[in-house]
PyMOL commands that place a pseudoatom at each C-alpha (Angstrom):
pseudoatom trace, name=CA, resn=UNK, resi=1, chain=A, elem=C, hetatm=0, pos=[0.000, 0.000, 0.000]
pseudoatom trace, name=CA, resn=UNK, resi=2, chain=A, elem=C, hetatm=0, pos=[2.923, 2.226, 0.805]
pseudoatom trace, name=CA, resn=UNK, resi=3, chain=A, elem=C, hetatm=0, pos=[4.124, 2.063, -3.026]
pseudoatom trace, name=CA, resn=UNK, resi=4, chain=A, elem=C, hetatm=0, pos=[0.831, 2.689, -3.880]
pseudoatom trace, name=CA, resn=UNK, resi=5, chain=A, elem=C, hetatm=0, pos=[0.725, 5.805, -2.078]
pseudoatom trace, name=CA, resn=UNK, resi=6, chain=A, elem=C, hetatm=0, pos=[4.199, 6.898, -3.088]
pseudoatom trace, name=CA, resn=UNK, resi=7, chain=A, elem=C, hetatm=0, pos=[3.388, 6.562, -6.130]
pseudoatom trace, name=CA, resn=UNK, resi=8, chain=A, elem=C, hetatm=0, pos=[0.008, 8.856, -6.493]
pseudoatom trace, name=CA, resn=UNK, resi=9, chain=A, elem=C, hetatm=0, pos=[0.464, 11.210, -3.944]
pseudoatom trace, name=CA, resn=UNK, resi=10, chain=A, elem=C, hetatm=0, pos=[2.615, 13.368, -6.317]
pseudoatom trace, name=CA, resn=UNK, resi=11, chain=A, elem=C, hetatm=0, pos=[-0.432, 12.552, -9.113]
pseudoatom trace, name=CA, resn=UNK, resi=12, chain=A, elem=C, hetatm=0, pos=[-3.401, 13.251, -6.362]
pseudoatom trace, name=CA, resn=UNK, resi=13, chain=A, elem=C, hetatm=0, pos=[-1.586, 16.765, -6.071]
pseudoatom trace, name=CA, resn=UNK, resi=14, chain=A, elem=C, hetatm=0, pos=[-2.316, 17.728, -9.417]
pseudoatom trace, name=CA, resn=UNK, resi=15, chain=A, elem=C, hetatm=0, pos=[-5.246, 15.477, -10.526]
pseudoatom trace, name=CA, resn=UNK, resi=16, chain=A, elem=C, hetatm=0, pos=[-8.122, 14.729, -8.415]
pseudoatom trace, name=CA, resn=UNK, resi=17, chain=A, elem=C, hetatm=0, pos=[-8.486, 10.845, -8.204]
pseudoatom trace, name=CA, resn=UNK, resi=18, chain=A, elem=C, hetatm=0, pos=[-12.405, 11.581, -10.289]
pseudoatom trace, name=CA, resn=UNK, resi=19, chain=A, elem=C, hetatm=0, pos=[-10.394, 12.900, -13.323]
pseudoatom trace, name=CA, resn=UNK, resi=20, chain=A, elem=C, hetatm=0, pos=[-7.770, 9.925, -13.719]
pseudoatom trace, name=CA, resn=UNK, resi=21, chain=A, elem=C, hetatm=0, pos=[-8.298, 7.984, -16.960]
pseudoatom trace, name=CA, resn=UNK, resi=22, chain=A, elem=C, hetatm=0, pos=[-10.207, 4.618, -16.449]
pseudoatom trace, name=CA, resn=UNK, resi=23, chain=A, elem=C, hetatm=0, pos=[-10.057, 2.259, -19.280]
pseudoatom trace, name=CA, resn=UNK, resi=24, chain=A, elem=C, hetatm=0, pos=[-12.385, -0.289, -20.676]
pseudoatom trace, name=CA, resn=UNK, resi=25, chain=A, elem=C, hetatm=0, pos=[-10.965, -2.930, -18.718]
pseudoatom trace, name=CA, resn=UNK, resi=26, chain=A, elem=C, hetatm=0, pos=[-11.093, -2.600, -14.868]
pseudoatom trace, name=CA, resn=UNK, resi=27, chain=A, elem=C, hetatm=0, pos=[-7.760, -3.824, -13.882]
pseudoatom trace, name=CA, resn=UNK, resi=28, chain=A, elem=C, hetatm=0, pos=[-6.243, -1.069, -16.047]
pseudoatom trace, name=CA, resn=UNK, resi=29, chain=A, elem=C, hetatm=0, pos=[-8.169, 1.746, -14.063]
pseudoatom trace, name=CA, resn=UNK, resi=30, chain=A, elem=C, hetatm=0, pos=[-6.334, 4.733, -12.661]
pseudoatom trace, name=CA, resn=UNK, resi=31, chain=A, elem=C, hetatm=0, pos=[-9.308, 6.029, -10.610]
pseudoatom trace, name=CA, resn=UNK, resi=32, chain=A, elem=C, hetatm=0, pos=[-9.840, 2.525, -9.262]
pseudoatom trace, name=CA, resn=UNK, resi=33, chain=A, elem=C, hetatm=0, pos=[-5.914, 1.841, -7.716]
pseudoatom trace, name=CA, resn=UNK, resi=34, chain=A, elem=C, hetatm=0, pos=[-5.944, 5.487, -6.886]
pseudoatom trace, name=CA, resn=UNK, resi=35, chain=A, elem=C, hetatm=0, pos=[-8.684, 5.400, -4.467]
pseudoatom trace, name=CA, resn=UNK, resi=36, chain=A, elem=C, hetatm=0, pos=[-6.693, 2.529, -2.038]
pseudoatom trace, name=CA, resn=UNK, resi=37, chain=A, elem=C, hetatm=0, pos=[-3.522, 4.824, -2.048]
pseudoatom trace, name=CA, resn=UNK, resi=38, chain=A, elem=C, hetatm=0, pos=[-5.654, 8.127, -1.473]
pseudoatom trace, name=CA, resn=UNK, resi=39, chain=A, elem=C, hetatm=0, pos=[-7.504, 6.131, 1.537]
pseudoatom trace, name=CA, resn=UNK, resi=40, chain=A, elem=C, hetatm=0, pos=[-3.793, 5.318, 2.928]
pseudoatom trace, name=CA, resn=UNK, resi=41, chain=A, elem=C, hetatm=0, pos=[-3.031, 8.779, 2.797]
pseudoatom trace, name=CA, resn=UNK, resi=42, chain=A, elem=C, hetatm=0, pos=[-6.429, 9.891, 4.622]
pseudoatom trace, name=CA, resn=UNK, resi=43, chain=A, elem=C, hetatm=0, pos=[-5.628, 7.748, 7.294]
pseudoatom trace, name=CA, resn=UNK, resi=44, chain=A, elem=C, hetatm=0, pos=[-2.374, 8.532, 8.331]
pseudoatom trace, name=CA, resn=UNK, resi=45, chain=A, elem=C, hetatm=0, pos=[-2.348, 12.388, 7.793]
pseudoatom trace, name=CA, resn=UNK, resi=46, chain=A, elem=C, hetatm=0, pos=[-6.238, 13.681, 8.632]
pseudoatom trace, name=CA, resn=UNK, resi=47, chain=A, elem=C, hetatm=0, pos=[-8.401, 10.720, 10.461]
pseudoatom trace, name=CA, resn=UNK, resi=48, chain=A, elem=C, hetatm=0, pos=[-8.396, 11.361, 14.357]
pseudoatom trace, name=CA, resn=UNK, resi=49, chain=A, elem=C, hetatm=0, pos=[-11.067, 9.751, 16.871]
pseudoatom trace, name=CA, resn=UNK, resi=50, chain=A, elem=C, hetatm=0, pos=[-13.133, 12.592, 18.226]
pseudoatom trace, name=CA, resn=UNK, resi=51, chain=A, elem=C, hetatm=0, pos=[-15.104, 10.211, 20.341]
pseudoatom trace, name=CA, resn=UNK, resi=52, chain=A, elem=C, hetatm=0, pos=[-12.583, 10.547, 22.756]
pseudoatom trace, name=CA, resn=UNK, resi=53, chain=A, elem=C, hetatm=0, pos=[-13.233, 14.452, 22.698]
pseudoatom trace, name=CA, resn=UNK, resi=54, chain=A, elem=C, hetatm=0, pos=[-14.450, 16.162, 25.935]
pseudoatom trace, name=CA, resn=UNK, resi=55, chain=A, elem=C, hetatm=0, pos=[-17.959, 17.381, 25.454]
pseudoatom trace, name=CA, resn=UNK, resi=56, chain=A, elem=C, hetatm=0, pos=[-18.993, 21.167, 26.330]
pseudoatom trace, name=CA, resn=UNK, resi=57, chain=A, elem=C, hetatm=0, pos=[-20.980, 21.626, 29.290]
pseudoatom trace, name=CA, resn=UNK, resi=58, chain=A, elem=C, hetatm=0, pos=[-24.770, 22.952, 28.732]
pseudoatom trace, name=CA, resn=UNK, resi=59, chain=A, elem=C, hetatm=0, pos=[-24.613, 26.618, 29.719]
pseudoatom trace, name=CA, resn=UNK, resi=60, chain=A, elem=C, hetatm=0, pos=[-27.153, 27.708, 32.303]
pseudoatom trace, name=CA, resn=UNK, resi=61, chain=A, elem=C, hetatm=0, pos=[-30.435, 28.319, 31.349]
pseudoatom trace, name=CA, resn=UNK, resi=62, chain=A, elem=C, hetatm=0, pos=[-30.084, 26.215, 28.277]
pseudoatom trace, name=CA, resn=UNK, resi=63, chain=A, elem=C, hetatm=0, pos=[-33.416, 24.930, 26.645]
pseudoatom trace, name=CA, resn=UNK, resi=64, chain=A, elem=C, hetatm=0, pos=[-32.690, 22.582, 23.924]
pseudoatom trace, name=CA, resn=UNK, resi=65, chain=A, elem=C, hetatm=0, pos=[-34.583, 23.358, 20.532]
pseudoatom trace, name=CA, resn=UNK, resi=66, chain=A, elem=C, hetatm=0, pos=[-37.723, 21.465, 19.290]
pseudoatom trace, name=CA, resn=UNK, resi=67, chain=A, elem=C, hetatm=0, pos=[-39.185, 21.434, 16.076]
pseudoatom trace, name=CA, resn=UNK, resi=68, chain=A, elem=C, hetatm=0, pos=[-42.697, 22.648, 15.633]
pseudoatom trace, name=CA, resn=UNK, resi=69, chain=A, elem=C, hetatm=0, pos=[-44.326, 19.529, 16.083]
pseudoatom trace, name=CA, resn=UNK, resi=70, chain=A, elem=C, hetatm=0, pos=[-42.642, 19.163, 19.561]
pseudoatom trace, name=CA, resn=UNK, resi=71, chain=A, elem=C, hetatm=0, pos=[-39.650, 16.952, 19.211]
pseudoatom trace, name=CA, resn=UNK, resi=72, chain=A, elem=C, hetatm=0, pos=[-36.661, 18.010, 20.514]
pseudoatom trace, name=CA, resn=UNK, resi=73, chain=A, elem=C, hetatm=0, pos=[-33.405, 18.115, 17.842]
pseudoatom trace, name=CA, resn=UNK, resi=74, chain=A, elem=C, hetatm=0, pos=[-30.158, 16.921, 18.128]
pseudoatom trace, name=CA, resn=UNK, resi=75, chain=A, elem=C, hetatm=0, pos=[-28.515, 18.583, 21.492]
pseudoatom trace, name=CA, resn=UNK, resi=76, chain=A, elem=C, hetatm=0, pos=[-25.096, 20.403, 19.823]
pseudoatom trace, name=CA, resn=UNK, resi=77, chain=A, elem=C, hetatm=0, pos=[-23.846, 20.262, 23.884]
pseudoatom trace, name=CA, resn=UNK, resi=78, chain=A, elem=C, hetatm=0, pos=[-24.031, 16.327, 23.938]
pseudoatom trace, name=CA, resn=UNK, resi=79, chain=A, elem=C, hetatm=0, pos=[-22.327, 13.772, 21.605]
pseudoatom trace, name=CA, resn=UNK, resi=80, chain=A, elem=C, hetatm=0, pos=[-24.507, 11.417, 19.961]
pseudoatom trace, name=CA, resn=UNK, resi=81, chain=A, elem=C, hetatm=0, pos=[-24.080, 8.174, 20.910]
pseudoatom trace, name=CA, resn=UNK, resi=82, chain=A, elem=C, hetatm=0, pos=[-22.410, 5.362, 18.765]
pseudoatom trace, name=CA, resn=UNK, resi=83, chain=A, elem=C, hetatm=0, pos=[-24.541, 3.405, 15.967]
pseudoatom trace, name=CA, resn=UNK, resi=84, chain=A, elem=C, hetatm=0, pos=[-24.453, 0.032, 17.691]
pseudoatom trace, name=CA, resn=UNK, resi=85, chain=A, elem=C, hetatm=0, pos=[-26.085, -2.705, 15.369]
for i in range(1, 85): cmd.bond("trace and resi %d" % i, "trace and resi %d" % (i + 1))
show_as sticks, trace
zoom trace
């Protein structure tokens, strides 16, 4: 994966990954090896866990929004709680 991303990061800087030549034949994609390396990348500059985060207290006096029907939204103050299947 490492070669891979060697390899197109100095293409990614020039050439979004959407505007690489594909081909008729799969295997002979651009896009489609580009998007592994690009994914490498991702993860080892920009992806951080923010779960982990500290969330803000709710300032005093804080009423948390409803929509019209009643239903209170998302609270910005509280972190949603992991999807767990």
């Amino acid at each position: 994966m490492r070669f891979l991303a060697a390899f197109f990061r100095p293409i990614n800087r020039f050439i979004p990954w959407h505007k690489l030549p594909s081909r008729p034949f799969i295997r002979l994609s651009l896009r489609l090896w580009n998007l592994p390396a690009l994914r490498y990348d991702l993860r080892e500059r920009n992806l951080y866990d923010t779960s982990r985060l500290p969330a803000r207290p709710e300032p005093p006096g804080y009423v948390p929004p409803t929509n019209p029907i009643g239903i209170p939204l998302s609270n910005p103050f509280r972190p949603v709680a992991p999807f767990n299947p």
